[in-house]
C-alpha positions, 0 to 999 in steps of 0.5 A, spaced: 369 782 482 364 778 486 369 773 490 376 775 494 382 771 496 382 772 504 389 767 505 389 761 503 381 760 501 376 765 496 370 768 500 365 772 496 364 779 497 356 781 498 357 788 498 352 792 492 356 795 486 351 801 483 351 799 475 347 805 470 342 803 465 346 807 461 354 807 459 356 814 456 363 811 452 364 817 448 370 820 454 373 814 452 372 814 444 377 816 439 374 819 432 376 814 427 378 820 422 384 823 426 386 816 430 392 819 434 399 816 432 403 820 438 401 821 446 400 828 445 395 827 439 391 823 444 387 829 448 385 832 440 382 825 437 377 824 441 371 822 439 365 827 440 360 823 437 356 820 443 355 813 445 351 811 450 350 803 451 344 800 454 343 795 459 340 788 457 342 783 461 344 781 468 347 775 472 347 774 479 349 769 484 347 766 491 349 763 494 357 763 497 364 761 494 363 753 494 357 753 491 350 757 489 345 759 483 346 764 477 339 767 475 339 772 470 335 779 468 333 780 461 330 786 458 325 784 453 323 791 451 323 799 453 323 798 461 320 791 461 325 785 464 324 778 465 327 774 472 330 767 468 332 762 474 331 754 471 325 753 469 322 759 471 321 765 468 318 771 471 316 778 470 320 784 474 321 791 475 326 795 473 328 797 480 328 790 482 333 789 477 338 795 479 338 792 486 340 786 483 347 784 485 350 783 479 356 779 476 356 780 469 352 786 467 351 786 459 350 792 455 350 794 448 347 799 443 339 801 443 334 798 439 327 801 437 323 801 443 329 802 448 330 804 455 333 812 451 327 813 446 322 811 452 325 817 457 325 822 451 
């Protein structure tokens, strides 16, 4: 959460939120094969297959509560990513990214060419 309420009015919270490049969601999966019908079912359904998101896309804010500028970070291959601000775009380090305070982060499954494939 990015803004918060502080009694009558809305401030926006500047601290910065660590977020992976990677999300590992199997711990939270359940296999598809043994669906769980009871709560007691739960901890055998789940799922040992990995699956692991990667990071394509931020949005970031500046500014304060009453106004601001949203930018984006867009991955455009292996480490490569893209600052979008208005009309200007411009190549940026992963790091950068990572320092980024994020508002919306967006994560989906690896391509060809992706962030895993290049590390292995």
């Amino acid at each position: 959460k990015r803004f918060r309420a502080t009694g009558r009015s809305m401030e926006k919270v500047n601290e910065k939120v660590p977020f992976p490049l990677e999300l590992e969601l199997q711990p939270y999966t359940v296999n598809r094969q043994k669906q769980p019908t009871h709560a007691a079912e739960l901890e055998s359904s789940l799922s040992t297959d990995s699956l692991i998101l990667e990071l394509f896309g931020v949005i970031e804010h500046s500014g304060s509560f009453q106004g601001g500028h949203y930018t984006a970070y867009v991955r455009t291959g292996a480490s490569r990513w893209r600052h979008c601000s208005d009309t200007h775009v411009s190549e940026v380090s992963q790091a950068h990214v990572l320092g980024a305070q994020g508002f919306m982060l967006f994560y989906g499954q690896p391509l060809i060419g992706s962030v895993t494939q290049e590390t292995e």
